[in-house]
C-alpha positions in Angstrom: -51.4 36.0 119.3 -54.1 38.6 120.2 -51.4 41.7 120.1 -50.2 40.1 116.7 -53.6 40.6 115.8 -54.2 44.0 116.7 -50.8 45.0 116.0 -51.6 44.0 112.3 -54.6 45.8 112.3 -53.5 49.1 113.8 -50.2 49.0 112.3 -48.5 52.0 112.5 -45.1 53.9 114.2 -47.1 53.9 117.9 -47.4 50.3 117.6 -44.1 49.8 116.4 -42.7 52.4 119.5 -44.7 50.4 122.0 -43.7 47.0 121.3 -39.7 47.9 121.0 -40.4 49.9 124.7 -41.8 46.5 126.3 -38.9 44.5 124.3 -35.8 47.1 125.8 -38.0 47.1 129.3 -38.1 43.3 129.6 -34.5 43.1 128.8 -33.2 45.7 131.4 -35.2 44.0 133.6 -34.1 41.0 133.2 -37.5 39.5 132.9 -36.7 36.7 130.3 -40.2 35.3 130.3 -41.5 39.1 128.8 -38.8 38.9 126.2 -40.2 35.5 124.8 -43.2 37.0 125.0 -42.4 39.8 123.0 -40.2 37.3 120.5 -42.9 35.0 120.0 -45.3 38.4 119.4 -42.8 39.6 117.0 -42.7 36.6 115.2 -46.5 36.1 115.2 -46.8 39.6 113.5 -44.1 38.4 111.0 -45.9 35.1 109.7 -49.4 37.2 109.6 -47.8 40.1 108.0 -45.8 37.6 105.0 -49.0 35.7 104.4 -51.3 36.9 101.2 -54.2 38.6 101.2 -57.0 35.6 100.9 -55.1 33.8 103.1 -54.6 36.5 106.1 -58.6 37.4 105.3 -59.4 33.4 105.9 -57.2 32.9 108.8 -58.7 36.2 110.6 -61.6 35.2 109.9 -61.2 31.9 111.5 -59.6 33.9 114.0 -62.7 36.1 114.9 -64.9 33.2 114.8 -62.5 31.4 117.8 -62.7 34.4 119.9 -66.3 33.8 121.4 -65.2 30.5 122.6 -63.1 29.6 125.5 -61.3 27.1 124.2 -57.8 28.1 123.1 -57.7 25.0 120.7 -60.1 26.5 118.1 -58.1 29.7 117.7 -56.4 28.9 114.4 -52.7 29.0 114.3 -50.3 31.4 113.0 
């Protein structure tokens, strides 16, 4: 979720380099659990990239709230 985040917020060809690198890494590696990792990033970028405007800014926002707490179960989900 956090590299979903930042991916969104950085958003540009780097970012888009970088995460196809891990994906092709993790896959000629043969290290399945990175490649659900980089799926489920994927996909998180997806829903936060389709959502509207007021509704990204209010779930960021709830987002950034969640971050100063250590309990995984108040960052919102995607």
């Amino acid at each position: 979720m956090d590299s979903a985040v930042r991916d969104w917020l950085v958003s540009n060809g780097l970012s888009d380099r970088r995460r196809a690198s891990w994906a092709r890494l993790a896959r000629e590696q043969g290290d399945e659990k990175a490649v659900a990792r980089s799926e489920a990033g994927v996909r998180a970028l997806r829903r936060l990239a389709s959502m509207g405007e007021e509704r990204r800014r209010a779930w960021l926002s709830r987002y950034f709230a969640s971050r100063g707490s250590c309990d995984a179960r108040e960052v919102p989900r995607l």
